[in-house]
C-alpha positions, 0 to 999 in steps of 0.5 A, spaced: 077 771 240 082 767 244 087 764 237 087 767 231 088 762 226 095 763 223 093 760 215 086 764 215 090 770 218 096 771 213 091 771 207 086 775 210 091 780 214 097 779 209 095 776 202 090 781 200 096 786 201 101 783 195 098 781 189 104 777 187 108 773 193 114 771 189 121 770 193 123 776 195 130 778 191 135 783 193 137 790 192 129 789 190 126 795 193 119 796 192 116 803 190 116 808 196 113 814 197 117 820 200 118 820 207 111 825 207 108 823 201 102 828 200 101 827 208 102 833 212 106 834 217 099 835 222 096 828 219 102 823 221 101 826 228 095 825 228 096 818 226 100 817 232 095 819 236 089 815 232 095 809 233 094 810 241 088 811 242 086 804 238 090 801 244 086 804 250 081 802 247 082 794 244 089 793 248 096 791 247 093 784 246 088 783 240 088 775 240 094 770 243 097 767 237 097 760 234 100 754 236 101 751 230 107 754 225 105 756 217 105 751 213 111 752 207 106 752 201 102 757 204 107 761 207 108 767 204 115 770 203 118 776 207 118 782 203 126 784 202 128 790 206 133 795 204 136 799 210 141 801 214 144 796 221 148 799 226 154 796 223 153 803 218 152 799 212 147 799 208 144 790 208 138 787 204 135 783 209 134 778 205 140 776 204 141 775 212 135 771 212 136 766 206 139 760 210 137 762 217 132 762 222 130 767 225 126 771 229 124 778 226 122 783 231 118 789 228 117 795 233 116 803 232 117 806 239 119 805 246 112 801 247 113 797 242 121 795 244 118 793 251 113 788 247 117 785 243 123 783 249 118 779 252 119 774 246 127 776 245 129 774 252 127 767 252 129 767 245 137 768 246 137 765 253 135 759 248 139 760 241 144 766 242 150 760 241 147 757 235 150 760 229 143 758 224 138 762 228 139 769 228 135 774 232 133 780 227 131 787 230 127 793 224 127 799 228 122 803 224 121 810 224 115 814 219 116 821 221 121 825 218 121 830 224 122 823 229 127 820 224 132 826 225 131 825 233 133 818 232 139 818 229 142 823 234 140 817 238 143 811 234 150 812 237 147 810 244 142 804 241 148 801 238 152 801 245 147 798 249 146 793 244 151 788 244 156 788 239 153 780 236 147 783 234 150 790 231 149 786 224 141 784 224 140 791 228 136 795 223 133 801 222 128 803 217 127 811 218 122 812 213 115 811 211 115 804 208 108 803 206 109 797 202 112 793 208 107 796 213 101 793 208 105 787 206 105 784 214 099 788 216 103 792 222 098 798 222 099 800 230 105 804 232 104 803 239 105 794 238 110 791 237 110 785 232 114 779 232 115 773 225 118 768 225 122 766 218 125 759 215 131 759 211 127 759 205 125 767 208 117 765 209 114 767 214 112 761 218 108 764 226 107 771 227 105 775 235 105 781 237 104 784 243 107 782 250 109 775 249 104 769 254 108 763 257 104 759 251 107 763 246 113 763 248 113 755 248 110 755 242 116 760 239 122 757 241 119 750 238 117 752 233 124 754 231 127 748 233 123 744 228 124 749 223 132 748 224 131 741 225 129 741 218 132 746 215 135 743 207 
C-alpha cells in the first residue's frame, strides 16, 4: 500500500495506545518501568534481533506517507518527555514544542539516525534561520548495557552536533514504553519523524528514508502550520 492514510493511521497506530490524549503538561512523566522491568538482559537482545530481521523481511520502508497534514481536531497530542539534552540539563519537552514547529525525529541506533537525516538535511537547508521552527532530535536507548556505552559517547555526540541544536538534542536512555506505544515506534532499526504544532499535536508523520514526495509535502507542511500558527 502506497499511502498510508494519516487520520485512519494515528487512531489505529496511536490512539488505541492512550486511553485519555489530553494536552501533555510538563514535569508530567508518565509511570515508567525500570530500565529492565521484569525482562532480562537475554530478552532485550532478543528484541534487537526480532526488530532486525522484521526489516530483512518487510524493508526500511513499510508505506510512503500521506500528502495531507492532520487535521487539529483529530490531532492527538505529543506525549511530554522528560530527558536529558546535550546542554546537560534535564528539559520537558513540552515546554520547547509549546508555541513552535517543529520536526521530531526519533531514532535508536546509527541505522535509524541515517534515515531520518534524509528528512533533517532538506529541512535545515529550509528553516534553520527561522527562529519558530525547531528541529528536535530524541536519541533513545532501551538497553541498560548500550545505555552505559552511550553515554561514554555523549562528549563526541555533542561536539559533532552544532552548538544550535544542543538544546532540542535529547537523549532518553531508558525503556519508555508508554512513549514507544504511545506513537507506535516499535522497530529499532527505523527511524521516525513527526511533525508537531505549536499547540504540540502531531500533525504528519514517516519514517524510514525520506521519498522527494515526502520531502515536499514535510517542508509545506511546516510552512502552512507556521503560517498560521495563533
Amino acid at each position: 500500500m502506497r499511502y498510508f492514510t494519516n487520520h485512519v493511521s494515528l487512531k489505529r497506530q496511536i490512539a488505541h495506545n492512550v486511553k485519555e490524549n489530553s494536552p501533555p503538561i510538563k514535569g508530567d512523566n508518565p509511570k515508567k518501568p525500570s530500565l529492565l522491568g521484569n525482562r532480562t538482559i537475554k530478552e532485550y537482545q532478543t528484541s534487537y534481533w526480532q526488530s532486525f530481521n522484521e526489516l530483512g523481511i518487510q524493508g526500511e520502508k513499510l508505506w510512503e506517507a500521506n500528502e495531507e497534514v492532520i487535521k487539529a481536531d483529530k490531532a492527538l497530542y505529543m506525549p511530554n518527555i522528560n530527558a536529558r539534552s546535550l546542554l546537560k540539563t534535564n528539559i520537558d519537552t513540552t515546554n520547547l514544542l509549546r508555541d513552535n514547529t517543529t520536526l521530531l525525529t526519533v531514532f535508536f541506533n546509527r541505522f535509524g539516525e541515517n534515515q531520518v537525516k534524509s528528512f533533517i538535511e532538506p529541512f535545515l537547508a529550509e528553516f534553520s534561520k527561522r527562529s519558530k521552527i525547531q528541529l528536535m532530535q530524541l536519541n533513545i536507548e532501551t538497553n541498560i548495557l548500550k545505555s552505559f556505552i552511550l553515554k561514554l559517547f555523549i562528549p563526541n555526540i555533542r561536539r559533532i552536533t552544532p552548538q544550535s541544536l544542543h538544546k532540542t538534542y535529547i537523549l532518553l536512555l531508558r525503556n519508555d514504553r508508554f512513549l514507544c506505544e504511545a506513537l507506535n515506534i516499535y522497530n529499532a532499526y527505523r527511524g521516525y519523524v513527526f511533525v508537531i504544532d505549536a499547540d504540540c499535536k502531531i500533525r504528519w508523520f514517516a519514517h524510514g528514508y525520506a521519498t522527494p514526495k515526502e520531502i515536499e509535502t514535510m517542508l509545506k507542511i511546516i510552512k502552512d502550520l507556521d503560517r498560521h500558527k495563533k
